[in-house]
C-alpha positions in Angstrom: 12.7 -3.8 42.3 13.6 -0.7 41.2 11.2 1.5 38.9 11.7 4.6 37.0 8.6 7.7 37.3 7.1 10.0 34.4 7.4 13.4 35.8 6.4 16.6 34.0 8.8 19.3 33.8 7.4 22.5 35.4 10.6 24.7 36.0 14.2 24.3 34.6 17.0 25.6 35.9 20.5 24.5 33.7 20.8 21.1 34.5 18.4 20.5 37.1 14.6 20.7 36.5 12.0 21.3 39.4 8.9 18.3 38.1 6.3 17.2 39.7 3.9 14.0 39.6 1.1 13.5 41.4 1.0 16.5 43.3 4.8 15.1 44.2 7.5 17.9 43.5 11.1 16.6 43.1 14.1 18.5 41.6 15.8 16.6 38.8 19.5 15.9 37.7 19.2 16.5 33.8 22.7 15.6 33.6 22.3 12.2 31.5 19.8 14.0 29.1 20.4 17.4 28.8 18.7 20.5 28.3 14.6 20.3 28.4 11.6 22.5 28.1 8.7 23.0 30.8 6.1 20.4 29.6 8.7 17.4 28.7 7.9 14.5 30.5 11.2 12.4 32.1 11.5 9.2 33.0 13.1 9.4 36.6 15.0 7.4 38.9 16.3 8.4 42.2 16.3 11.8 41.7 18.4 11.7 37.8 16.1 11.7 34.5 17.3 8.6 32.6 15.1 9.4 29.5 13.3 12.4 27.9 9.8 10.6 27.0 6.8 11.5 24.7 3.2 12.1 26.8 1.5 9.0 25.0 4.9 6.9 26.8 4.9 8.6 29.5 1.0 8.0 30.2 1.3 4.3 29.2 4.4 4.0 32.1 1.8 5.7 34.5 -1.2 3.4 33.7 1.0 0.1 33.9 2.0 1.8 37.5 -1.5 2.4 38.0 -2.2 -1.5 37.8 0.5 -2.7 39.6 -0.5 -0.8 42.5 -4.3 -1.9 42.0 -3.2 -5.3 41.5 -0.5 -5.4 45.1 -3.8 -3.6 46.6 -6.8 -5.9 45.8 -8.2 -3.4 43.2 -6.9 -4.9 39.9 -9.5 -5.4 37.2 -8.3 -6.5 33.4 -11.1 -4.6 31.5 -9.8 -1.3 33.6 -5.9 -2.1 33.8 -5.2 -4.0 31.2 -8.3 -2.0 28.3 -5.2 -1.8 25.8 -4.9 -5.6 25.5 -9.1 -6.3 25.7 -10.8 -7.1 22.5 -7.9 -7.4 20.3 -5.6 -10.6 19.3 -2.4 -10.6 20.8 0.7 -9.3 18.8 4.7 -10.2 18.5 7.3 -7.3 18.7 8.4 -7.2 15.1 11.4 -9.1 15.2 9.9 -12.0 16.9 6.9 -11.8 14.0 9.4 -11.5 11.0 11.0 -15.0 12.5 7.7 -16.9 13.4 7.1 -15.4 9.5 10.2 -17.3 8.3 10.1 -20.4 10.2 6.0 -21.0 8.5 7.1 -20.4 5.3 7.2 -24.0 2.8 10.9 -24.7 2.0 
């Protein structure tokens, strides 16, 4: 399996960036996205950012991480891991609703 890290911009330098997660420094290939400012967050994969992210995607990326690792350690619980999906109904992306939409609707 291969998965993609948020990390945080701290230093950039033309098209590498110096970022860091986790107390984890890595310097970053910006080549596939291009120019960034300290602070962006970067979706990384083997050492090349494959997407500029916001902080509120980046964070949700590093809380599903978060229970993956509790959950492959013994640790996972739903009302910690999972507190985005607890006490609310569950939801279809919108293109699956507008079809479920059209398929109840009385010919």
């Amino acid at each position: 399996m291969c998965l993609g890290i948020p990390m945080q911009v701290e230093r950039c330098h033309q098209l590498v960036a110096d970022c860091q997660h986790a107390g984890q420094w890595q310097t970053v290939d910006l080549s596939l996205v291009g120019a960034v400012q300290p602070g962006d967050w970067l979706l990384v994969f083997m050492g090349a950012a494959r997407e500029v992210l916001s902080a509120e995607r980046a964070a949700d990326i590093l809380d599903a991480l978060a229970a993956l690792d509790a959950a492959m350690n013994g640790r996972f619980d739903p009302a910690i891991h999972l507190a985005d999906l607890n006490q609310r109904e569950p939801q279809l992306p919108p293109h699956l609703q507008a079809q479920f939409d059209a398929q109840r609707k009385p010919s």
